[in-house]
N, C-alpha and C positions, 0 to 999 in steps of 0.2 A: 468419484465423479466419472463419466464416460468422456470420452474421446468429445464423440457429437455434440456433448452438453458444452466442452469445454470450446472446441472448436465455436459453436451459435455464439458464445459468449462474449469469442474476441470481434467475429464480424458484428455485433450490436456494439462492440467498444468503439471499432472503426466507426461504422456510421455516427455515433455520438461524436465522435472528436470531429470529423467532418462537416457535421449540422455548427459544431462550436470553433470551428474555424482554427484546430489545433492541429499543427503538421508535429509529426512524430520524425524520429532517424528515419534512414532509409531503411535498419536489420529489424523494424516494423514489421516491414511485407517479405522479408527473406523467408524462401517454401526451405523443407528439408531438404531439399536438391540442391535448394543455393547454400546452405550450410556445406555440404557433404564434399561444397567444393572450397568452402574457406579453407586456410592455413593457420600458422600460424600469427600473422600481421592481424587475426581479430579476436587474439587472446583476451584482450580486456574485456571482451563484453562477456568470454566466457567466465574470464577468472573471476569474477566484478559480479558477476547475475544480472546483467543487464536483460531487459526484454521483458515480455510479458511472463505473468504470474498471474493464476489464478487460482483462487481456494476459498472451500466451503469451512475450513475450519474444522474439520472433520467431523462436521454435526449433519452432514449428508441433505441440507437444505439452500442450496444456494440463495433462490431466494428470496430467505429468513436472515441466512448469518452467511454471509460469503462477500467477496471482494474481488475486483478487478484492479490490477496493479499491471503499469508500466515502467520498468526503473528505464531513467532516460540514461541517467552517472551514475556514476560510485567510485570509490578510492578501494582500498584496502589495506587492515590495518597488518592483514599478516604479509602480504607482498609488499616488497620497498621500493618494488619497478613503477608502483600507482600512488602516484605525490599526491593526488586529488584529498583535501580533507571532507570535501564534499560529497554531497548527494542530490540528485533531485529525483523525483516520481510524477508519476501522474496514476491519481487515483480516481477508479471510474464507480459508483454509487448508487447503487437504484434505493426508489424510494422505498425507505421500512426498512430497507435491506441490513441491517446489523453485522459492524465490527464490532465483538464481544469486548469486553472490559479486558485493558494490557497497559501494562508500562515498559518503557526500554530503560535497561540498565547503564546504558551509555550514551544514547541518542538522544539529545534535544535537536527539535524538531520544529517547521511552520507550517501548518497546515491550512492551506489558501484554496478558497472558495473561488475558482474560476468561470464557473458560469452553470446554471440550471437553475434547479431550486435553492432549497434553504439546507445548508448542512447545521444538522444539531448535535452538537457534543455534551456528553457526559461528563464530567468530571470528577475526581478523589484525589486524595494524599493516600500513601502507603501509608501503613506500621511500618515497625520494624521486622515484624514475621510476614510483609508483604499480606497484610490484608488490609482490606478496605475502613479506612481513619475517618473518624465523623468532625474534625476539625475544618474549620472554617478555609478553603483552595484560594491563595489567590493567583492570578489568571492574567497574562500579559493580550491583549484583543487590538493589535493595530501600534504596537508602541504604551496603550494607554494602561494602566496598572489596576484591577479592581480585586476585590474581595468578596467572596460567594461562597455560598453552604455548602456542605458536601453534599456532593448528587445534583449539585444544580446543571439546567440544560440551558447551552449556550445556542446560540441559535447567529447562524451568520449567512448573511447576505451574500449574493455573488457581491464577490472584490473584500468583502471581509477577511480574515485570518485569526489566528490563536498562536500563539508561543506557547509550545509543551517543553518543560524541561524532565529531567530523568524522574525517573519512579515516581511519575503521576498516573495515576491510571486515568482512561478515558476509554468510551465507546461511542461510534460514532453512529448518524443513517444520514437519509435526505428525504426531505419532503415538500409536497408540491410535487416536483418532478426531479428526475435522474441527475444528479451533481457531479461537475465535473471540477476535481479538486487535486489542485497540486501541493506536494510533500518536498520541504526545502529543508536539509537537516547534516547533521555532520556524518560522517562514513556511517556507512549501516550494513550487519548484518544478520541478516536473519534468520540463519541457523542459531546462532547464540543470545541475540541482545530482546526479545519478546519473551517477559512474563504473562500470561494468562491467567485472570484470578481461576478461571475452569480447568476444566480439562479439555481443551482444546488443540487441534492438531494445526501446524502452520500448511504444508505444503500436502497435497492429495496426492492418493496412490487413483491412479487413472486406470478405465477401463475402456481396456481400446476395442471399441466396438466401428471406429472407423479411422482413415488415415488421419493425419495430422494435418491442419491449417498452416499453423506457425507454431514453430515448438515452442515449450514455457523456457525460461533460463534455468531453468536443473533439468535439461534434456538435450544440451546439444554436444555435438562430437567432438570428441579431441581430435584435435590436428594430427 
């Protein structure tokens, strides 16, 4: 991905969250200057990957298969200094736009439909060699318990939600219009805990064709 591509991406995230009435932290609109002059006192957001995250998945089509992420928390299971068992996101969705099919290995997860269109999820069971199981998924939607085929598409409302527990595969879009979708889940990280049924890469090698807006969270300085 370029610099430019990535930079347009996050001001269309801003304006979405804006139009949806979603205030972000303040280390949102922190420029590299405002980083360059943090310390240590804002280790957690570095240590943790807080902040924006953006990636095409390394299938160089944003968007087709790509995502915009805000991690708001995070804990950490390898620092003992971050008690948080938590996590929250906020994920930002264009219509069509595909998360490829993945399951976390340790993350159970709620993924909450906070306003646009309709987010539709895929759903599977793993095997045991991590491929896609044609047994029947059943599926937590609001507390309520049901059971669905494999591959079936869930389809939620703003104010809707789904409980993902571990090694479920799921892919997700939105339709109608751009979805603005929060991620409620236990520590997460993302260098380790994403299977990809493909070959898919999680974080993009960037092409700096121009400065930096705000930098992603696997790009700021150490103290």
């Amino acid at each position: 991905m370029t610099r430019s591509e990535v930079n347009q991406i996050i001001r269309e995230g801003l304006d979405f969250c804006r139009r949806m009435s979603f205030h972000l932290p303040p280390f949102a609109l922190w420029t590299p200057e405002d980083w360059a002059a943090r310390g240590h006192e804002c280790d957690e957001i570095r240590d943790n990957m807080l902040g924006w995250d953006v990636t095409d998945f390394g299938l160089g089509d944003f968007s087709r298969h790509g995502l915009l992420v805000f991690t708001i928390r995070n804990g950490n299971a390898q620092l003992p200094q971050y008690l948080k068992p938590y996590a929250e996101k906020l994920l930002i969705i264009r219509e069509r736009q595909v998360t490829p099919l993945h399951f976390h290995y340790s993350k159970m997860e709620d993924i909450i439909n906070r306003g646009g269109g309709e987010l539709v999820l895929q759903v599977y069971n793993a095997t045991e060699d991590y491929q896609l199981a044609d047994t029947p998924v059943q599926v937590n939607l609001d507390g309520c318990v049901a059971t669905v085929d494999a591959g079936a598409r869930l389809r939620l409302a703003p104010g809707a939600s789904i409980t993902l527990p571990t090694h479920m595969y799921h892919q997700f879009w939105a339709e109608g219009e751009m979805v603005l979708c929060g991620e409620v889940s236990a520590v997460n990280d993302d260098n380790v805990d994403n299977h990809f049924l493909g070959q898919v890469g999680r974080f993009p090698e960037i092409e700096e064709d121009e400065s930096p807006l705000h930098l992603l969270c696997t790009e700021y300085p150490q103290a």
